[in-house]
Biopython code that builds the backbone (N, CA, C, O; Angstrom):
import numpy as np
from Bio.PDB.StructureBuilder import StructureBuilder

atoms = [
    (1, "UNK", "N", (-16.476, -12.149, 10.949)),
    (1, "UNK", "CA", (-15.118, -11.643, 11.032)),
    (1, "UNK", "C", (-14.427, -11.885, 9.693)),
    (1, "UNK", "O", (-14.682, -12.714, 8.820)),
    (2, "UNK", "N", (-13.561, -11.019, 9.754)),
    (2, "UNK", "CA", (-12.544, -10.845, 8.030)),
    (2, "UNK", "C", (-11.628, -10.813, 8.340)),
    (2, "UNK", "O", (-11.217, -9.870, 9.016)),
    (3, "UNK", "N", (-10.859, -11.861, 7.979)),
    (3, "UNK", "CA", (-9.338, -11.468, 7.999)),
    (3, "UNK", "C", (-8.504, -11.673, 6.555)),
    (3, "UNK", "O", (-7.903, -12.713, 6.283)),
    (4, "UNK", "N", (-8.579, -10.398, 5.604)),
    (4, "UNK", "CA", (-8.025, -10.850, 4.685)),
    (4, "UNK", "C", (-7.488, -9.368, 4.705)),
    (4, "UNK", "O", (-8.016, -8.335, 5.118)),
    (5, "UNK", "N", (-5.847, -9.689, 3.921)),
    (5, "UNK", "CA", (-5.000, -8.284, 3.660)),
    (5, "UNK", "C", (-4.562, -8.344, 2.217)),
    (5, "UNK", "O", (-4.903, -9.336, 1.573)),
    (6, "UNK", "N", (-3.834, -7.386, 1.622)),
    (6, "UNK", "CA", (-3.507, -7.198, 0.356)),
    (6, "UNK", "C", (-2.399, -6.207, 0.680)),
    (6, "UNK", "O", (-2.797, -5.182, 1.232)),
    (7, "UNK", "N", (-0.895, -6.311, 0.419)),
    (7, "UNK", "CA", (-0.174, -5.596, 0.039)),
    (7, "UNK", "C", (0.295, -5.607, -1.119)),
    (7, "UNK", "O", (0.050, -6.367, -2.055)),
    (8, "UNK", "N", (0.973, -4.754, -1.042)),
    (8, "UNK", "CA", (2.130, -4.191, -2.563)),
    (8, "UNK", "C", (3.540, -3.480, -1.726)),
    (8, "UNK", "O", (3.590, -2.570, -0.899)),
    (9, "UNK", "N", (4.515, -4.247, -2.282)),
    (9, "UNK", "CA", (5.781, -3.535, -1.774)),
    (9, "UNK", "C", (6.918, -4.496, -2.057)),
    (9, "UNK", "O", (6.783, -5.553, -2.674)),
    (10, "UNK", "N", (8.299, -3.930, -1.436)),
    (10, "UNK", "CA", (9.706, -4.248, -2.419)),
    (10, "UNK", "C", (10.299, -5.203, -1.263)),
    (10, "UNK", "O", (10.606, -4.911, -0.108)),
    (11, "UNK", "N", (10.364, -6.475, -1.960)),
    (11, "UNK", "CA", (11.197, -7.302, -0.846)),
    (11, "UNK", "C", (12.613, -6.336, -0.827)),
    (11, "UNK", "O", (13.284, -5.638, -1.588)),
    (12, "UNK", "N", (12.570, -6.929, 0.986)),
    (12, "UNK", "CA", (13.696, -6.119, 1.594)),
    (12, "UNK", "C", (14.599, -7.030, 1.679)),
    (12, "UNK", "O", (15.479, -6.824, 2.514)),
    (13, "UNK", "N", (14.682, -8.519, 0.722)),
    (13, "UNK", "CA", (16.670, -8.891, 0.562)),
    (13, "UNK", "C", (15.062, -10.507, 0.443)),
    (13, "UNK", "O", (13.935, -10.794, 0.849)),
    (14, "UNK", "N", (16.212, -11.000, -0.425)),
    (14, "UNK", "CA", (15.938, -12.448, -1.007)),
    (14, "UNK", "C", (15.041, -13.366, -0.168)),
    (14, "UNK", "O", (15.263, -13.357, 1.043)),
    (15, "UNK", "N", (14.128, -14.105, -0.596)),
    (15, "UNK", "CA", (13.111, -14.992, 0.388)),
    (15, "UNK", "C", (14.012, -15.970, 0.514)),
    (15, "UNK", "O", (14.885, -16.274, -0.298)),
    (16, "UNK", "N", (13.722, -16.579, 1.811)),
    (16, "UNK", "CA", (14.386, -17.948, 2.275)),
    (16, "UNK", "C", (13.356, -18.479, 2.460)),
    (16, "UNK", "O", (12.475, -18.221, 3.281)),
    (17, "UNK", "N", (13.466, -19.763, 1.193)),
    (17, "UNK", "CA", (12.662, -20.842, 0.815)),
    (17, "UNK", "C", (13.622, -22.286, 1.495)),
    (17, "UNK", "O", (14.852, -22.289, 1.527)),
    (18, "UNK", "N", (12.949, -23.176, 1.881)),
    (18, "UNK", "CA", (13.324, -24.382, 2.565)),
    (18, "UNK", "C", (12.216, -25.275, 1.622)),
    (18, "UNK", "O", (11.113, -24.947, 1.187)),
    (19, "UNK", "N", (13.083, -26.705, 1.479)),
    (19, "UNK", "CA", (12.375, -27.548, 0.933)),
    (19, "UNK", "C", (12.491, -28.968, 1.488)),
    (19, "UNK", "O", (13.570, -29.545, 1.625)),
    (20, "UNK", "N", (11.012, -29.614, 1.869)),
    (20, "UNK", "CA", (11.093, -30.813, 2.733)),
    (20, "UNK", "C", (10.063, -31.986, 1.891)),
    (20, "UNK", "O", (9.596, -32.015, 0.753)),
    (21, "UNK", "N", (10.011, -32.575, 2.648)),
    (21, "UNK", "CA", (9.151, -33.952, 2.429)),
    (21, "UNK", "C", (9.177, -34.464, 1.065)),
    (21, "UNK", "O", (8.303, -34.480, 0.199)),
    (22, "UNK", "N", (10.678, -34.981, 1.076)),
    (22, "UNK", "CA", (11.297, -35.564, -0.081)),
    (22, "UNK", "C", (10.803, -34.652, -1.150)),
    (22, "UNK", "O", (10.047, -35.200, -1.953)),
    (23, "UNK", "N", (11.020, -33.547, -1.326)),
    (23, "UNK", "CA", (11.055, -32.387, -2.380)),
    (23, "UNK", "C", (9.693, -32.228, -2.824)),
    (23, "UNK", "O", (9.530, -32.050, -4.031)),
    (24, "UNK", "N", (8.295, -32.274, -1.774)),
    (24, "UNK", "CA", (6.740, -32.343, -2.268)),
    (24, "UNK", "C", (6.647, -30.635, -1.425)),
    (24, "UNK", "O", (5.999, -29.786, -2.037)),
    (25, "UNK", "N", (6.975, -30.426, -0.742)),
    (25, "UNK", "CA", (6.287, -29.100, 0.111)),
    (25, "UNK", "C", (7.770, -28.058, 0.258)),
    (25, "UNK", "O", (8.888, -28.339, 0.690)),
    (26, "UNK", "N", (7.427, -27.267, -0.087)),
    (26, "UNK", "CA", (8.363, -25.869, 0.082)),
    (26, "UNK", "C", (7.398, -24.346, 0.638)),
    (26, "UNK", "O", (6.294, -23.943, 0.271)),
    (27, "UNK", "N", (8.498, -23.721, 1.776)),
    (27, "UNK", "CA", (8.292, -22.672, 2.310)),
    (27, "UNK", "C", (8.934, -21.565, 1.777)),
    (27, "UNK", "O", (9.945, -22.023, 1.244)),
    (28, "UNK", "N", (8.911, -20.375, 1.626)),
    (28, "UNK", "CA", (9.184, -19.379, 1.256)),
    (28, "UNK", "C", (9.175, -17.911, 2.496)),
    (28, "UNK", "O", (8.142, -17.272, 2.691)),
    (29, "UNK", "N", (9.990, -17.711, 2.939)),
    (29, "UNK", "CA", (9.683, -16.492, 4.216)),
    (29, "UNK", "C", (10.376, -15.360, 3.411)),
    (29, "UNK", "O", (11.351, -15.596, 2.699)),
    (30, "UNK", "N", (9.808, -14.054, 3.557)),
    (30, "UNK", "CA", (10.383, -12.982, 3.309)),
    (30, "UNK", "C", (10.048, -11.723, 3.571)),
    (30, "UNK", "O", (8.868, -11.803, 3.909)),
    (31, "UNK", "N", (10.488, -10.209, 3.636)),
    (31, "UNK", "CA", (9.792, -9.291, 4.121)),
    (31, "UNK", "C", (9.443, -8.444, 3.363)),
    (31, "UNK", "O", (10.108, -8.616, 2.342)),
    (32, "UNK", "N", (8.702, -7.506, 3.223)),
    (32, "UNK", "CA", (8.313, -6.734, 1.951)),
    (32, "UNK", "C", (8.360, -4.924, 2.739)),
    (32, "UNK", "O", (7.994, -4.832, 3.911)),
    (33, "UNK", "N", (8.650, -4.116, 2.266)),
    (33, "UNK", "CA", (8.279, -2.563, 2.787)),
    (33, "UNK", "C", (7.349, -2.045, 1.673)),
    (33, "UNK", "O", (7.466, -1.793, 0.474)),
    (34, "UNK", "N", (6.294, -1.993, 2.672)),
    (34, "UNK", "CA", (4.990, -1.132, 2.142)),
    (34, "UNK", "C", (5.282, 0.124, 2.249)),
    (34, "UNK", "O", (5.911, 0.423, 3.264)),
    (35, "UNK", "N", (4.962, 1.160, 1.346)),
    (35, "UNK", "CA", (5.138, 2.839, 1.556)),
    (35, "UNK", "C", (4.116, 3.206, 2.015)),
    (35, "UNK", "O", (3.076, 2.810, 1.489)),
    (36, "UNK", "N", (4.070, 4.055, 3.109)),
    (36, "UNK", "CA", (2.920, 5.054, 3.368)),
    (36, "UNK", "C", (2.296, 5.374, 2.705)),
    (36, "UNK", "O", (2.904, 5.407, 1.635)),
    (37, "UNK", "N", (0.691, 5.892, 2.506)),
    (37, "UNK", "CA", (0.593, 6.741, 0.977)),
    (37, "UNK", "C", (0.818, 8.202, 1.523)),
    (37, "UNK", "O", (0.337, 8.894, 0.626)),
    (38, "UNK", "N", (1.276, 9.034, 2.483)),
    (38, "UNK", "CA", (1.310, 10.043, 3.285)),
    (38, "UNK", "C", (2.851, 10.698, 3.662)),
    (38, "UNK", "O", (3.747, 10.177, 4.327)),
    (39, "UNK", "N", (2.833, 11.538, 3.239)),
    (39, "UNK", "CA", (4.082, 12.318, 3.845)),
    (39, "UNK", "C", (4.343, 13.704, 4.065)),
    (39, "UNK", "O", (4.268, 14.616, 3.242)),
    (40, "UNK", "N", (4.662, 13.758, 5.289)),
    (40, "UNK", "CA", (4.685, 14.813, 6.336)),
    (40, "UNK", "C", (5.068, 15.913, 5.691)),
    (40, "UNK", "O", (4.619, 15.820, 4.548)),
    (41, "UNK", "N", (5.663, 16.908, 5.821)),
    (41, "UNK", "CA", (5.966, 18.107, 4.992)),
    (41, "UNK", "C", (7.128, 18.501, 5.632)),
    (41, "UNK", "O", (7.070, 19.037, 6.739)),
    (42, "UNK", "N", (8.676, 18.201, 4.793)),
    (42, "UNK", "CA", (9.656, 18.212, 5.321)),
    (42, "UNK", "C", (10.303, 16.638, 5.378)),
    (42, "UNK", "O", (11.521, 16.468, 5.314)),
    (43, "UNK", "N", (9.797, 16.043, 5.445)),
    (43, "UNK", "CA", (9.921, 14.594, 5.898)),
    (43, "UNK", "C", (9.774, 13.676, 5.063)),
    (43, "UNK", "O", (8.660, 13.693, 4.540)),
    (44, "UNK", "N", (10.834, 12.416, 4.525)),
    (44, "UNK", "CA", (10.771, 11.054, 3.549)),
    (44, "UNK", "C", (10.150, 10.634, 3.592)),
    (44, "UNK", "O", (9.633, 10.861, 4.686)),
    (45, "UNK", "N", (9.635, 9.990, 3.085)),
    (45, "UNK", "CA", (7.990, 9.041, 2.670)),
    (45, "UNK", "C", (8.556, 8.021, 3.764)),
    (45, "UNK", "O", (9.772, 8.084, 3.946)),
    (46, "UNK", "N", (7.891, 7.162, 4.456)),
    (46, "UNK", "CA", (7.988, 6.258, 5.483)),
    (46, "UNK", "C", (7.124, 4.984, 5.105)),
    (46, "UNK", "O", (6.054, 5.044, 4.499)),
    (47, "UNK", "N", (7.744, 3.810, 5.554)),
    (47, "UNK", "CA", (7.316, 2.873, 4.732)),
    (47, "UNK", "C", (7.106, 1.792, 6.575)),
    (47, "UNK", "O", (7.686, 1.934, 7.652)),
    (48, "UNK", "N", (5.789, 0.599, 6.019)),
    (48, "UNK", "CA", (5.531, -0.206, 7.350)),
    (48, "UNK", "C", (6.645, -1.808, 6.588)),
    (48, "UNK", "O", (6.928, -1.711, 5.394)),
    (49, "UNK", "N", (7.062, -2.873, 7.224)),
    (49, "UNK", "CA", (7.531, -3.485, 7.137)),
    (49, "UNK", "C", (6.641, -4.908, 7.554)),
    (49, "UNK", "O", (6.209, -4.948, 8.706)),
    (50, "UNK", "N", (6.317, -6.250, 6.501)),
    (50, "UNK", "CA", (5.383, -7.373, 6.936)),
    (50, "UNK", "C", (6.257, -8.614, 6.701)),
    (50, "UNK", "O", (7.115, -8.848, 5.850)),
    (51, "UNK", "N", (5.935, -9.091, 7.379)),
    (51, "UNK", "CA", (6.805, -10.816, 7.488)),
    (51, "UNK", "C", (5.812, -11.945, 6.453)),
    (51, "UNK", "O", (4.705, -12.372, 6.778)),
    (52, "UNK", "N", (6.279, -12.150, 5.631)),
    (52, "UNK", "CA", (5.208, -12.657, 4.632)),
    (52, "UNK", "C", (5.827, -14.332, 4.640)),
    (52, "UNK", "O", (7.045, -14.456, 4.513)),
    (53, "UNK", "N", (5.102, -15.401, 4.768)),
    (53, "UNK", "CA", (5.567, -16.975, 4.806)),
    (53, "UNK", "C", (4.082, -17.239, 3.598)),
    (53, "UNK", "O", (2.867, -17.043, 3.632)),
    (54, "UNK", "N", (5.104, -17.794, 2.603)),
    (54, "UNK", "CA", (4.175, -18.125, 1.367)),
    (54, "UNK", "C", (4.468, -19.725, 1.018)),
    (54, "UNK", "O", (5.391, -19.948, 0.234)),
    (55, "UNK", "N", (3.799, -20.735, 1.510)),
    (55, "UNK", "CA", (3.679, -22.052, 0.859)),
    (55, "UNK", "C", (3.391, -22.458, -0.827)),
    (55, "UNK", "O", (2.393, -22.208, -1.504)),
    (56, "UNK", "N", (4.987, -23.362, -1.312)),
    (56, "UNK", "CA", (4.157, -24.322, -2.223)),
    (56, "UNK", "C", (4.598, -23.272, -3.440)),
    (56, "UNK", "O", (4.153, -23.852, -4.430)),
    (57, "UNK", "N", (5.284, -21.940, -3.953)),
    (57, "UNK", "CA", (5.308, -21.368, -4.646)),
    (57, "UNK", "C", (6.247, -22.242, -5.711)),
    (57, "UNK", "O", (7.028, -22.924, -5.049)),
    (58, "UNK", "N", (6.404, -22.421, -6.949)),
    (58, "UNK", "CA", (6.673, -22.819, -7.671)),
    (58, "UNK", "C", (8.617, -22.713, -7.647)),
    (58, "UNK", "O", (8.886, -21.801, -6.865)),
    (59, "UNK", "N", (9.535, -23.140, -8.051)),
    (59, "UNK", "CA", (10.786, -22.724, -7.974)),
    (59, "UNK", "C", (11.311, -22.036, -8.836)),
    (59, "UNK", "O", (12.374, -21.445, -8.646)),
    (60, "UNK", "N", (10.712, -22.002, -9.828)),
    (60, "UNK", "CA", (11.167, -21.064, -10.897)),
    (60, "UNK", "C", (10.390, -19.448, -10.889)),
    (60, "UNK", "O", (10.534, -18.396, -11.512)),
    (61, "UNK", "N", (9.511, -19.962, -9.803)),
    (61, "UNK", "CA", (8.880, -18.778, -9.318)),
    (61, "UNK", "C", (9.580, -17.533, -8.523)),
    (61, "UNK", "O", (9.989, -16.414, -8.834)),
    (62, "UNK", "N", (9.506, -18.271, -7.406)),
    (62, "UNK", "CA", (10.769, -17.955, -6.410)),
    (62, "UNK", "C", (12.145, -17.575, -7.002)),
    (62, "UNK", "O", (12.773, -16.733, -6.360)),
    (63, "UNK", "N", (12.689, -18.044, -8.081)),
    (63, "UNK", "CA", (14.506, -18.199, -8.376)),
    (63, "UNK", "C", (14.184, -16.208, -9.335)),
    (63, "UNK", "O", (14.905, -15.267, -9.001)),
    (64, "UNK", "N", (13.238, -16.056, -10.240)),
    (64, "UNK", "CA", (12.454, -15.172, -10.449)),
    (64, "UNK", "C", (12.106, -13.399, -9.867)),
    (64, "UNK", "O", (12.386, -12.250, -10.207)),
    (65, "UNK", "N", (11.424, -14.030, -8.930)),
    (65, "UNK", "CA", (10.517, -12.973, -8.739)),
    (65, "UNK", "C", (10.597, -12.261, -6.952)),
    (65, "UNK", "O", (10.028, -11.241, -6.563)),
    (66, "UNK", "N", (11.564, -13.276, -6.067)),
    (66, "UNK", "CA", (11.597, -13.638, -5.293)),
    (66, "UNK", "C", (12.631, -12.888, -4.745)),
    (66, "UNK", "O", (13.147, -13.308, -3.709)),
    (67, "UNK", "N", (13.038, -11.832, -5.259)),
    (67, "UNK", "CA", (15.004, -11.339, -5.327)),
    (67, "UNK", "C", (14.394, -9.588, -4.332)),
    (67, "UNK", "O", (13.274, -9.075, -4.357)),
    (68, "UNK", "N", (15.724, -9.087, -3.542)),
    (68, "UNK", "CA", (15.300, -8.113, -3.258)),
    (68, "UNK", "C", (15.070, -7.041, -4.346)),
    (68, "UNK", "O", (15.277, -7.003, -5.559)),
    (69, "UNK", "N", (14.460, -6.017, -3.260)),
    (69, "UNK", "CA", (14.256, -4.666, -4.455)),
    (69, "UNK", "C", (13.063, -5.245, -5.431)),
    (69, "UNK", "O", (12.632, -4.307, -6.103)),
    (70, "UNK", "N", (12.473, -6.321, -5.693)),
    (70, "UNK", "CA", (11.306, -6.657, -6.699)),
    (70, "UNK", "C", (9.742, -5.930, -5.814)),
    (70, "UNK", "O", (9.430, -5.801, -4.630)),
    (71, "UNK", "N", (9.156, -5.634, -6.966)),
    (71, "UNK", "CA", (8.094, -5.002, -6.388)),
    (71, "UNK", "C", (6.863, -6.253, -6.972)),
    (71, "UNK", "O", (6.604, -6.530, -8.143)),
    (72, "UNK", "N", (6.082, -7.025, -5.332)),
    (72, "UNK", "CA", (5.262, -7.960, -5.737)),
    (72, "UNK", "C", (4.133, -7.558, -5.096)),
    (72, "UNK", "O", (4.175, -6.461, -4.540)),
    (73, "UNK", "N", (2.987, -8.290, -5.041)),
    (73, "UNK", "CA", (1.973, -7.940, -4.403)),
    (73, "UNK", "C", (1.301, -9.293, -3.646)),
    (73, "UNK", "O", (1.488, -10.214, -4.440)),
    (74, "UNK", "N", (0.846, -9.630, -2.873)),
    (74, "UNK", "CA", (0.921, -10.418, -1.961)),
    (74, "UNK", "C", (-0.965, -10.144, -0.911)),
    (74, "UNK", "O", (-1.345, -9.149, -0.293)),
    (75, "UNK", "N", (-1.689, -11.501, -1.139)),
    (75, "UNK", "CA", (-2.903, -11.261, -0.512)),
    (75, "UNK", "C", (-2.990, -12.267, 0.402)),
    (75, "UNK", "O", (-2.343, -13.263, 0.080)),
    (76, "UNK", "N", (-3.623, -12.342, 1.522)),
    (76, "UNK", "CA", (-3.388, -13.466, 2.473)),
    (76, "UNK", "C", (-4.033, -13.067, 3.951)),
    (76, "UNK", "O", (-4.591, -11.973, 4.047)),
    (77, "UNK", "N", (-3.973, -13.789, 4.895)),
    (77, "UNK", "CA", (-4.454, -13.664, 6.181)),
    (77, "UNK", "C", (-3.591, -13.045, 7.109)),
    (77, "UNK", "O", (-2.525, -13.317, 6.555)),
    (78, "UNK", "N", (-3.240, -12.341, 8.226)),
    (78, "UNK", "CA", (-2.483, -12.469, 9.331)),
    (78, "UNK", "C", (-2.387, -13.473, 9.948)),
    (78, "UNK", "O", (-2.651, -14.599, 9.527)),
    (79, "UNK", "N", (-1.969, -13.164, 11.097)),
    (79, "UNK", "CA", (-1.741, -14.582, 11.583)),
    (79, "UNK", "C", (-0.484, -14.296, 12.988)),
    (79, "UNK", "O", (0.611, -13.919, 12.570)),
    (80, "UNK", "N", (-0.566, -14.407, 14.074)),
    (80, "UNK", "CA", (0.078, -14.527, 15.495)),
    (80, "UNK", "C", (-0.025, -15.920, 15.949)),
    (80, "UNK", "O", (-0.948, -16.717, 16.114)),
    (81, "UNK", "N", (1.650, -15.934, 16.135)),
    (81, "UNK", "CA", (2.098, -17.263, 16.622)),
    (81, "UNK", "C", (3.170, -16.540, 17.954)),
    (81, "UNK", "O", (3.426, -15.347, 18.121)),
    (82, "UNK", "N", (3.611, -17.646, 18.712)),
    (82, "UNK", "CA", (4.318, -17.458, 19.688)),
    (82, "UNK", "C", (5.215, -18.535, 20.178)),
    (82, "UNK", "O", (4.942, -19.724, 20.011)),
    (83, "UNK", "N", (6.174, -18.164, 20.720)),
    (83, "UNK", "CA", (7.322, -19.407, 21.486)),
    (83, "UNK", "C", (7.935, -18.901, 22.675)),
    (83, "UNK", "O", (7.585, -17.838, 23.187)),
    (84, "UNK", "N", (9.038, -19.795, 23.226)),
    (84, "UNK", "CA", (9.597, -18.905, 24.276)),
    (84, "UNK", "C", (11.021, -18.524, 23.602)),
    (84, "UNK", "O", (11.484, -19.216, 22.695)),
    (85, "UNK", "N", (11.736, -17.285, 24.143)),
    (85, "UNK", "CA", (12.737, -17.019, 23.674)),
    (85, "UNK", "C", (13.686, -17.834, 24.316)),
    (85, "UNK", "O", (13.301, -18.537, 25.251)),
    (86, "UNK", "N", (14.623, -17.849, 24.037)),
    (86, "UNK", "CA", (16.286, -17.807, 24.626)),
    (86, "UNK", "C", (16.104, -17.384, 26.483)),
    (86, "UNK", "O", (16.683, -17.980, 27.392)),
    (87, "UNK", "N", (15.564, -16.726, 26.569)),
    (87, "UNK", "CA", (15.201, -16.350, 27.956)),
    (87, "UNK", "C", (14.162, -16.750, 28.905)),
    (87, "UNK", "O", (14.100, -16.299, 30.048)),
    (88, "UNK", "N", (13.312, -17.639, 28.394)),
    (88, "UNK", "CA", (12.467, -18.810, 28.604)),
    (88, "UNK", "C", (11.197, -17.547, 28.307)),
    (88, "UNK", "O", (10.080, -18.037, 28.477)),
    (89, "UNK", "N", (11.152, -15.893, 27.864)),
    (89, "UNK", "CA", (10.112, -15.199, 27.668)),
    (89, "UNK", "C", (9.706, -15.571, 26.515)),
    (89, "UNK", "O", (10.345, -16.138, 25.628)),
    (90, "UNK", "N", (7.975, -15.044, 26.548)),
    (90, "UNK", "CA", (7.250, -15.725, 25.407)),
    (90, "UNK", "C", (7.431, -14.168, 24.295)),
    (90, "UNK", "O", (7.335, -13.000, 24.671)),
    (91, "UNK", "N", (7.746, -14.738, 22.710)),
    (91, "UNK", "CA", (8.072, -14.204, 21.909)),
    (91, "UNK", "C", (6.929, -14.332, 20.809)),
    (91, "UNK", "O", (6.645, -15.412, 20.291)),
    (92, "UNK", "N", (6.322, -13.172, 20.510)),
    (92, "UNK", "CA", (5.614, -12.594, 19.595)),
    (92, "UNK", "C", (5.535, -12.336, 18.740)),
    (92, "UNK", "O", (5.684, -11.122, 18.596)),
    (93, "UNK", "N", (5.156, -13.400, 17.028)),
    (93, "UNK", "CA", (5.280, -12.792, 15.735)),
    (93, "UNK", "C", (4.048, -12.586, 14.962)),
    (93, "UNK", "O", (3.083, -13.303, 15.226)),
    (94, "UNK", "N", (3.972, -11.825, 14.172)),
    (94, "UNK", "CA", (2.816, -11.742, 13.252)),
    (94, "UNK", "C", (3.147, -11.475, 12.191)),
    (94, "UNK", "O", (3.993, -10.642, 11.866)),
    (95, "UNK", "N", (2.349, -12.334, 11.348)),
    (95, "UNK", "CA", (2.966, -12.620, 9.633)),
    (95, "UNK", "C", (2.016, -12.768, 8.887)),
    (95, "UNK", "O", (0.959, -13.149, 9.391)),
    (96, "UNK", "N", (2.076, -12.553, 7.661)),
    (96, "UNK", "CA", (0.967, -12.721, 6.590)),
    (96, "UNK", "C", (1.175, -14.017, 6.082)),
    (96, "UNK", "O", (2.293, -14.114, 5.575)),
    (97, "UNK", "N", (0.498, -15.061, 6.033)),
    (97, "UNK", "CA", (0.616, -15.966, 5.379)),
    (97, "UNK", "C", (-0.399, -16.445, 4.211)),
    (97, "UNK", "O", (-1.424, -17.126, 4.192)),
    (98, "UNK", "N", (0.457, -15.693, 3.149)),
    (98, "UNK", "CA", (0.235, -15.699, 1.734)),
    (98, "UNK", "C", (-0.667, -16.765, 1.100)),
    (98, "UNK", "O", (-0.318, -17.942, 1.005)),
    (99, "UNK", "N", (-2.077, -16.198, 0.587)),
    (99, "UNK", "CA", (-2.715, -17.366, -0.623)),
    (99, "UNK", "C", (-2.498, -16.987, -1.813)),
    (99, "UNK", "O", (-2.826, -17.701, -2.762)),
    (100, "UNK", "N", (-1.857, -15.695, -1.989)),
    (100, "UNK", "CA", (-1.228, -15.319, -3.591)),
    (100, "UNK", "C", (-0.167, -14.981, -3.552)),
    (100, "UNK", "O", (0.163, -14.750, -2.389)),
    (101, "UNK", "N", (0.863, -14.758, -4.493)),
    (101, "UNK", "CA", (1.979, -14.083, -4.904)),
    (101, "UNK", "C", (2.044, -13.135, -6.330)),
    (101, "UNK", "O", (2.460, -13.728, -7.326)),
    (102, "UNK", "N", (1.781, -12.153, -6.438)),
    (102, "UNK", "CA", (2.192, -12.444, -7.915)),
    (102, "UNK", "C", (3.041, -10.954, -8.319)),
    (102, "UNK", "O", (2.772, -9.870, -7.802)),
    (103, "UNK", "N", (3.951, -11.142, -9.200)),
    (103, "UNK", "CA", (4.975, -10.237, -9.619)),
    (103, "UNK", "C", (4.166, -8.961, -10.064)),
    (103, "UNK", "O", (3.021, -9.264, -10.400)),
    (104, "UNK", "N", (4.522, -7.253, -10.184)),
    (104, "UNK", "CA", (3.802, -6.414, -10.742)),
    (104, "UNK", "C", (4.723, -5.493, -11.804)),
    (104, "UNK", "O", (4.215, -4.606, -12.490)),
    (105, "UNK", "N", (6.063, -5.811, -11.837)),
    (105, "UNK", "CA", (6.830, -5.925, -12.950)),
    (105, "UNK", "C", (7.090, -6.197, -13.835)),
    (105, "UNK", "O", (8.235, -5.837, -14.107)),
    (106, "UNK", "N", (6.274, -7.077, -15.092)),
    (106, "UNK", "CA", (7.109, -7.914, -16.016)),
    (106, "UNK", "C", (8.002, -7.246, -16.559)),
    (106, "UNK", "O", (7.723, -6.081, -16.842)),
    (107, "UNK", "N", (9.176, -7.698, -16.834)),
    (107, "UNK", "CA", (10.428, -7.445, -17.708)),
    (107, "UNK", "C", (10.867, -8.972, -18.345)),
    (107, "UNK", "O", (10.812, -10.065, -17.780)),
    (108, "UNK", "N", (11.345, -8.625, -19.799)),
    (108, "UNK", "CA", (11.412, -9.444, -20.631)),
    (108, "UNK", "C", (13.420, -9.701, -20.410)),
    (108, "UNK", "O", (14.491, -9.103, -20.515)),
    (109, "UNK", "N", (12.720, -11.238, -19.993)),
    (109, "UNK", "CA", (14.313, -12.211, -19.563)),
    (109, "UNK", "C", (15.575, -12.053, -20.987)),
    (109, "UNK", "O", (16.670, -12.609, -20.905)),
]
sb = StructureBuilder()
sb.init_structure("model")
sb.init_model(0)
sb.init_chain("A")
sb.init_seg("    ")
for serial, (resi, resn, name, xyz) in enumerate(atoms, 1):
    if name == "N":
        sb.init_residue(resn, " ", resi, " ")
    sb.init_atom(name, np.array(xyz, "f"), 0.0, 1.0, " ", f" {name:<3s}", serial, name[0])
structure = sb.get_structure()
């Protein structure tokens, strides 16, 4: 079995990074829109949407590269987790959780 993915696409609004264990481990969550490569005739290009949680990324990384509208590329596993909601129903996510990050933009700071 394989579980490995690779996107490319434009964070859809700033990662929310959290930082714990006396400032040694940091999380990073954010969403990215992938474009179709396909479009209908008549019809806007349509794009899929992935929940990406990336450990450990550097902070100057993140402060960077990490902003909406940036176009990054992102390789990693899936991954389904679950809880109960607010309604004691069980709630369903699936996310990529990132072993790379890396920017496909450079622009000079």
């Amino acid at each position: 079995m394989l579980n490995n993915c690779n996107f490319m696409g434009r964070l859809t609004q700033d990662a929310n990074t959290k930082v714990f264990e006396e400032n040694t481990k940091r999380v990073s969550k954010f969403s990215i829109a992938v474009d179709r490569d396909y479009v209908k005739e008549g019809e806007e290009r349509k794009a899929d949407y992935f929940r990406i949680v990336a450990w450990n990324l550097s902070e100057k990384f993140i402060n960077r590269w990490l902003k909406k509208g940036e176009l990054i590329g992102v390789t990693g596993k899936m991954e389904t987790r679950s809880f109960k909601g607010n309604d004691q129903e069980d709630v369903y996510i699936t996310e990529l959780i990132a072993d790379h990050v890396y920017p496909t933009n450079f622009k000079k700071d």
